[in-house]
DRENZA-840252 format. One record per residue: residue in three letters; x, y, z of N, C-alpha, C, CB in turn. Coordinates in nm, 2 decimals. Glycine has a CB too. Example, Ala and Ser with C-alpha at 12.3 -4.5 7.8 and 13.67 -1.06 7.14 Angstrom:
<sepas>
+------+--------+--------+--------+--------+--------+--------+--------+--------+--------+--------+--------+--------+
: resn :    n.X :    n.Y :    n.Z :   ca.X :   ca.Y :   ca.Z :    c.X :    c.Y :    c.Z :   cb.X :   cb.Y :   cb.Z :
+------+--------+--------+--------+--------+--------+--------+--------+--------+--------+--------+--------+--------+
:  ALA :   1.32 :  -0.57 :   0.78 :   1.23 :  -0.45 :   0.78 :   1.32 :  -0.33 :   0.78 :   1.13 :  -0.45 :   0.90 :
:  SER :   1.28 :  -0.22 :   0.71 :   1.37 :  -0.11 :   0.71 :   1.29 :   0.00 :   0.79 :   1.41 :  -0.06 :   0.57 :
+------+--------+--------+--------+--------+--------+--------+--------+--------+--------+--------+--------+--------+
</sepas>
This chain:
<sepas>
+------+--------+--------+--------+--------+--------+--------+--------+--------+--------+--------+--------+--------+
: resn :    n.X :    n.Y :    n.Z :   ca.X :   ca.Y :   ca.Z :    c.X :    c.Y :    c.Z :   cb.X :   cb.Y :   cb.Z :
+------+--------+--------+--------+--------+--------+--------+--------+--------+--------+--------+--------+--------+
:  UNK :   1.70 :  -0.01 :  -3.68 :   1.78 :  -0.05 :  -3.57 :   1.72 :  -0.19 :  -3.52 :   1.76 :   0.05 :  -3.45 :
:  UNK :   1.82 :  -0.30 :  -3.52 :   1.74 :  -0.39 :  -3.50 :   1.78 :  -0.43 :  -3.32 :   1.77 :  -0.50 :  -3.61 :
:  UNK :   1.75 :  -0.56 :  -3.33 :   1.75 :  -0.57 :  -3.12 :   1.85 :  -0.71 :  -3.18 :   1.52 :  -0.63 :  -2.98 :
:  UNK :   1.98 :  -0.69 :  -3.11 :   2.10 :  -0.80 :  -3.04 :   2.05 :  -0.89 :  -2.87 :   2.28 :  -0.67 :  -3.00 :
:  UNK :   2.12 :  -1.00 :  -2.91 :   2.14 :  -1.04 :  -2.80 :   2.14 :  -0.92 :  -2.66 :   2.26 :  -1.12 :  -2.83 :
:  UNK :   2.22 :  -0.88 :  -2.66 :   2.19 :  -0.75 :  -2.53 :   2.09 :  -0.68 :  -2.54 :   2.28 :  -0.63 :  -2.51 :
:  UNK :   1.99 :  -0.67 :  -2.60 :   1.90 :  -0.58 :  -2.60 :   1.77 :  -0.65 :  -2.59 :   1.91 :  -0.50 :  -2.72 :
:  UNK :   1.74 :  -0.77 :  -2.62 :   1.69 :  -0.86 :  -2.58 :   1.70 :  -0.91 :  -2.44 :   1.73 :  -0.94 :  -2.65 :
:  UNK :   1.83 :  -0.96 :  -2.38 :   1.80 :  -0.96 :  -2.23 :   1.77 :  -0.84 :  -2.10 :   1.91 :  -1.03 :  -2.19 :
:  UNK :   1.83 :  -0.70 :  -2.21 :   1.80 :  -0.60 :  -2.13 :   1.62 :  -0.57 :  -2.10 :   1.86 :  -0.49 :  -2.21 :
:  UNK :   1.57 :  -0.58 :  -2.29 :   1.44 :  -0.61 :  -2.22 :   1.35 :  -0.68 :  -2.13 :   1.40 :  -0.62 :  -2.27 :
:  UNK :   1.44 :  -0.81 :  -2.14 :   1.37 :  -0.92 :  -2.04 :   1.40 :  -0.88 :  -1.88 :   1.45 :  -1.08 :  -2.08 :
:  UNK :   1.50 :  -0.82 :  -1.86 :   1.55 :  -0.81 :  -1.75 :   1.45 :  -0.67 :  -1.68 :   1.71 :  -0.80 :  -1.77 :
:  UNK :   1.44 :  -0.57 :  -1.76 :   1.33 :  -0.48 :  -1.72 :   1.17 :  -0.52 :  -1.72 :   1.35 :  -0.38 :  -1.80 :
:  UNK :   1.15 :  -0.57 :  -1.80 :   1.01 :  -0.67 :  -1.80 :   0.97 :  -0.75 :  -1.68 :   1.02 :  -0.78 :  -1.91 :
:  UNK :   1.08 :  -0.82 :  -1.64 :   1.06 :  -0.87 :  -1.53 :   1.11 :  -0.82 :  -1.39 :   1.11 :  -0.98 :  -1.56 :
:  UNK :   1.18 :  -0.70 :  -1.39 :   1.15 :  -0.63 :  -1.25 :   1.04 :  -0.54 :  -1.25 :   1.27 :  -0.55 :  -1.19 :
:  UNK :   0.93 :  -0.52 :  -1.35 :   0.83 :  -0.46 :  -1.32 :   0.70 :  -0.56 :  -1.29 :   0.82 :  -0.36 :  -1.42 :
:  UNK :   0.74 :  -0.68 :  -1.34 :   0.60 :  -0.81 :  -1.30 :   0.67 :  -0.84 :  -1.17 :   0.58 :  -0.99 :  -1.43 :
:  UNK :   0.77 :  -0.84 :  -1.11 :   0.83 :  -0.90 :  -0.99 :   0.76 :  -0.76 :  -0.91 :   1.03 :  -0.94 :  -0.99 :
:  UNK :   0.79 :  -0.66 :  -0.95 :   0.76 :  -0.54 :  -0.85 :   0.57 :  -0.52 :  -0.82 :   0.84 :  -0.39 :  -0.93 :
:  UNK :   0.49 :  -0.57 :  -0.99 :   0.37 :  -0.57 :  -0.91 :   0.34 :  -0.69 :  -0.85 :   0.25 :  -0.54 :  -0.99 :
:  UNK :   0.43 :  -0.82 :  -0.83 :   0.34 :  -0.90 :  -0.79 :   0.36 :  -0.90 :  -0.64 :   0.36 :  -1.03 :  -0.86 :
:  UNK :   0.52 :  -0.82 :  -0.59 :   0.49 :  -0.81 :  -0.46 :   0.46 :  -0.70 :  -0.37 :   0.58 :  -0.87 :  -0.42 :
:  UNK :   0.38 :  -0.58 :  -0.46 :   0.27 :  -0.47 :  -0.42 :   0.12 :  -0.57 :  -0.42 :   0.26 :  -0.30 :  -0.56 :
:  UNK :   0.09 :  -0.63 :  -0.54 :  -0.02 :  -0.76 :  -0.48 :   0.04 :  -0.83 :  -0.39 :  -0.07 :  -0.86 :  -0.58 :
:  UNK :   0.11 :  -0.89 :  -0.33 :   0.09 :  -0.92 :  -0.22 :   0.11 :  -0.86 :  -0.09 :   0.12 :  -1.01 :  -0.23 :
:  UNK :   0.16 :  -0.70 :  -0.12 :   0.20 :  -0.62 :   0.00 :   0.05 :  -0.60 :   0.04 :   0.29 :  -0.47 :  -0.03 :
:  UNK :   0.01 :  -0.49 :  -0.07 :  -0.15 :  -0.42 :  -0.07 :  -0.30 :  -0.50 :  -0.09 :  -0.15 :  -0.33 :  -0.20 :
:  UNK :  -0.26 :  -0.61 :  -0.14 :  -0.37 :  -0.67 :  -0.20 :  -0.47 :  -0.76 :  -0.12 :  -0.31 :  -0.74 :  -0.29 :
:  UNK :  -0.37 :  -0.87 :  -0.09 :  -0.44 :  -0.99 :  -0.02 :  -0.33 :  -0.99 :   0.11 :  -0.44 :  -1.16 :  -0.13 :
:  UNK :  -0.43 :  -1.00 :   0.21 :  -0.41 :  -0.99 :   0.33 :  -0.38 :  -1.10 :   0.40 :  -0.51 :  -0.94 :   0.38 :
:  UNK :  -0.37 :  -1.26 :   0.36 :  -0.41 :  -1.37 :   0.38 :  -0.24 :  -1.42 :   0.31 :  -0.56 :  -1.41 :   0.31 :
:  UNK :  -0.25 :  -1.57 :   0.34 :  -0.15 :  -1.66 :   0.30 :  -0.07 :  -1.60 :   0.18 :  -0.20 :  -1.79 :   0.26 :
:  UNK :  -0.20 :  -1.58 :   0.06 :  -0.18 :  -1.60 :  -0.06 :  -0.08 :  -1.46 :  -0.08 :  -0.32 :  -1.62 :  -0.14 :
:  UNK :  -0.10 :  -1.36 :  -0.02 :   0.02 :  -1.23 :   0.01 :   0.17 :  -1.29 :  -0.02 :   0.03 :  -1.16 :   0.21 :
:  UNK :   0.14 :  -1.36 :   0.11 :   0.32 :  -1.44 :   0.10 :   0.34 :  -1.53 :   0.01 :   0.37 :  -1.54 :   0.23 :
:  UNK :   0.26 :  -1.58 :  -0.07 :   0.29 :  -1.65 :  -0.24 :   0.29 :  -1.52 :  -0.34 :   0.14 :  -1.77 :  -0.30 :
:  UNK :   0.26 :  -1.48 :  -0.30 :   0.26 :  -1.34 :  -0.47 :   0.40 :  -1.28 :  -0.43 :   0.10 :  -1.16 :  -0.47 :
:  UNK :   0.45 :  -1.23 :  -0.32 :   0.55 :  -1.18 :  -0.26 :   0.64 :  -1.27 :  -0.31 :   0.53 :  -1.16 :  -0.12 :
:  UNK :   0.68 :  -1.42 :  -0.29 :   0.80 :  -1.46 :  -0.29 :   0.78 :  -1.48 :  -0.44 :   0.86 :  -1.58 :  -0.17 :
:  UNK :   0.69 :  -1.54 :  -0.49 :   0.72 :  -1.52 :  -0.75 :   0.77 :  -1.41 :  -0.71 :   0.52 :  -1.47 :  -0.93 :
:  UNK :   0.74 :  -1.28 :  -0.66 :   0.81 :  -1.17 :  -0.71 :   0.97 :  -1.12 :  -0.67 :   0.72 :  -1.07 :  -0.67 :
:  UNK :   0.96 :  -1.20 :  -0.58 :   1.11 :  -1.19 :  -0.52 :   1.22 :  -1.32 :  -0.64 :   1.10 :  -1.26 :  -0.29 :
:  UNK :   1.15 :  -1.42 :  -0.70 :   1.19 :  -1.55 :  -0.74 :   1.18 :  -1.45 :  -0.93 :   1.05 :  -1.71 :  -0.69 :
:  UNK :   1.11 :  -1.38 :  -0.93 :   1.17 :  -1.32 :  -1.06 :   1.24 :  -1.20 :  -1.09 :   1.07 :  -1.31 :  -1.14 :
:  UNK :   1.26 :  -1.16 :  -0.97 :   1.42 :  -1.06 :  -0.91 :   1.49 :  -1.19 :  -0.95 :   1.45 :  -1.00 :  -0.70 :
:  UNK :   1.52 :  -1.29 :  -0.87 :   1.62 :  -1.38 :  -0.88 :   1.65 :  -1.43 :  -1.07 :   1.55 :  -1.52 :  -0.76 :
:  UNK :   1.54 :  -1.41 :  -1.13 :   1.59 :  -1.45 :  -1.25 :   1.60 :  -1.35 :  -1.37 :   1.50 :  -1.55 :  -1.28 :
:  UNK :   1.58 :  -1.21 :  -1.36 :   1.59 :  -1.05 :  -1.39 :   1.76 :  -1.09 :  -1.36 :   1.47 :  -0.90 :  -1.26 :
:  UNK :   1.78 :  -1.07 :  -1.25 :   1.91 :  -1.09 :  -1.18 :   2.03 :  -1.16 :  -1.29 :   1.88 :  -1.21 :  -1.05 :
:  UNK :   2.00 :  -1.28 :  -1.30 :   2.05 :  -1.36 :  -1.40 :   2.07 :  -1.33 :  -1.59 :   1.98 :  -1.47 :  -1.38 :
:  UNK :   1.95 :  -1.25 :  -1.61 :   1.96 :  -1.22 :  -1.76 :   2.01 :  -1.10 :  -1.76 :   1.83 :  -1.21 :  -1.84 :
:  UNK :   2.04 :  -1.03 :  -1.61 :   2.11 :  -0.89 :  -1.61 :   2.26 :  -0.92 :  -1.63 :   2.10 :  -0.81 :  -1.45 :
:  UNK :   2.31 :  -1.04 :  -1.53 :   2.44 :  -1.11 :  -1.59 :   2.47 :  -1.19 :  -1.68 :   2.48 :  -1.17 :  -1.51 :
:  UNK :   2.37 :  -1.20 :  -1.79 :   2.42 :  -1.31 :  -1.91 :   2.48 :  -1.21 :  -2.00 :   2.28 :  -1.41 :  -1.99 :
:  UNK :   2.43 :  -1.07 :  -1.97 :   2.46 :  -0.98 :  -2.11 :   2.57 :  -0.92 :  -2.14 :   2.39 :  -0.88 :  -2.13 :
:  UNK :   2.65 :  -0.96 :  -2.25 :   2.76 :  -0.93 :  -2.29 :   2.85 :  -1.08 :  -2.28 :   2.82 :  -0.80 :  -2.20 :
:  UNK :   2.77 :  -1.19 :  -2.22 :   2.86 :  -1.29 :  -2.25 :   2.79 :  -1.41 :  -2.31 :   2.94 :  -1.32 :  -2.12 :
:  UNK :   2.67 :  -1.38 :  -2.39 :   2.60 :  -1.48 :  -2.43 :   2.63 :  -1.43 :  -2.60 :   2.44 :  -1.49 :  -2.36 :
+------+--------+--------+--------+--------+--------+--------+--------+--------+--------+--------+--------+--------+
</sepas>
């Protein structure tokens, strides 16, 4: 079985809501300080791009 175009961004797209999801539990749980609200919004900024490879598939 090999991996297509869709199966490729499907992985990318799951890959990256689980690094988006720990990076903003590190900055929920983690760091208490500024740096919270930087780990928090990468993780919200690679929702935003999960987002996009969720909509490329089937038309790339």
């Amino acid at each position: 079985m090999g991996m297509n175009k869709n199966t490729v961004l499907a992985w990318a797209t799951f890959i990256m809501m689980v690094v988006g999801f720990s990076l903003i539990a590190l900055g929920a749980f983690r760091y208490d300080d500024v740096a919270g609200w930087g780990f928090a919004s990468v993780g919200i900024g690679f929702f935003a791009i999960a987002w996009v490879f969720n909509a490329l598939k089937g038309r790339v």
